[in-house]
N, C-alpha and C positions, 0 to 999 in steps of 0.2 A: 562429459558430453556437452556440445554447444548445440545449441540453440541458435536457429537463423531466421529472421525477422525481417524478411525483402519488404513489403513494401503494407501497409495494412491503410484498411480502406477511410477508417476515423482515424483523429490523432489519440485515440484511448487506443491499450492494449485493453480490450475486453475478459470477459470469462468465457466468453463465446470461442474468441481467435484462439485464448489461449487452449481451450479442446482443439478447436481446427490443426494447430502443432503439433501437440501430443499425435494426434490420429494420421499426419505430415510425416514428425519427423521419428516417432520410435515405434508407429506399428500400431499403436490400439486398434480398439475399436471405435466407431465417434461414441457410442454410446456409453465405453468404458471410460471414454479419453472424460465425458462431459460429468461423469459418478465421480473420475479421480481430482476435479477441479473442484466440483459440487463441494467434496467432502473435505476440501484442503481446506476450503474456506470455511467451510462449516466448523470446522475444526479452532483455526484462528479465532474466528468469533468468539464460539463457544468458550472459550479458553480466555480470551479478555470481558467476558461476561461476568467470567468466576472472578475476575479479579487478579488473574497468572498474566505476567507478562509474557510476550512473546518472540524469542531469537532465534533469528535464520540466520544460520553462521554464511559470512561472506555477502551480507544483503542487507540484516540491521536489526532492529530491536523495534517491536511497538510494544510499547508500555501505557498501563493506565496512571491515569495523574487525579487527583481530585479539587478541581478548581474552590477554595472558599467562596463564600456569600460575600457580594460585591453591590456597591451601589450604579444605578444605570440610569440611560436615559432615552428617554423614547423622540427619535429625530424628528419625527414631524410638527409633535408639539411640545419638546422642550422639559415635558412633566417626567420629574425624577422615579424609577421605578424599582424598586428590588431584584436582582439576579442571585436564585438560589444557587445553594453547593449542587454543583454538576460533576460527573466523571464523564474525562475525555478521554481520546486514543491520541496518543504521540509517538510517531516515527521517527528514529533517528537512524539514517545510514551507518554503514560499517566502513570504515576508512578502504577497506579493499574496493567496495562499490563507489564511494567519494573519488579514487585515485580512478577506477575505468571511466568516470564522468569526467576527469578532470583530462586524462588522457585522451578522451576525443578531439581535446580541442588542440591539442599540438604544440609544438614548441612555437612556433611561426605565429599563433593569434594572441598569443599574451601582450599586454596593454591596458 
């Protein structure tokens, strides 16, 4: 099933819009459309919380990384500062989603 995306009012896709589709284009309800977005995410989070990575076949992988303890520095005035071990979230597109981005742009605009 596709999904059709005319014209949205921010240049974010929201979690808002993306109920407003759902409730659009397959029928919910707005209140079931805003529970099934609620929970997807809740879901993703939750799930990179625990430390599970996360693959959406056809979309991409977000995975956790654990940055080591690094030396920093603070821009204004120069004094050198410590940056603890932190865990980030890293996205990496699926080559099928890389090729529909890459295919928007046509034969005609490469350069």
């Amino acid at each position: 099933m596709e999904f059709v995306v005319e014209s949205l009012e921010t240049p974010a896709l929201t979690k808002a819009r993306l109920a407003e589709l759902l409730f659009e284009q397959i029928g919910l309800n707005k209140r079931e459309s805003k529970d099934m977005v609620d929970a997807f995410f809740e879901l993703v989070a939750s799930s990179l919380i625990d430390g599970q990575d996360v693959k959406i076949s056809g979309f991409g992988n977000f995975q956790i990384r654990t940055k080591a303890p690094r030396p920093g520095r603070n821009p204004r005035t120069g004094e050198s500062i410590p940056i603890g071990e932190r865990r980030v979230v890293t996205f990496h597109a699926s080559h099928k989603l890389k090729e529909q981005i890459q295919g928007d742009l046509g034969p005609d605009s490469a350069g």
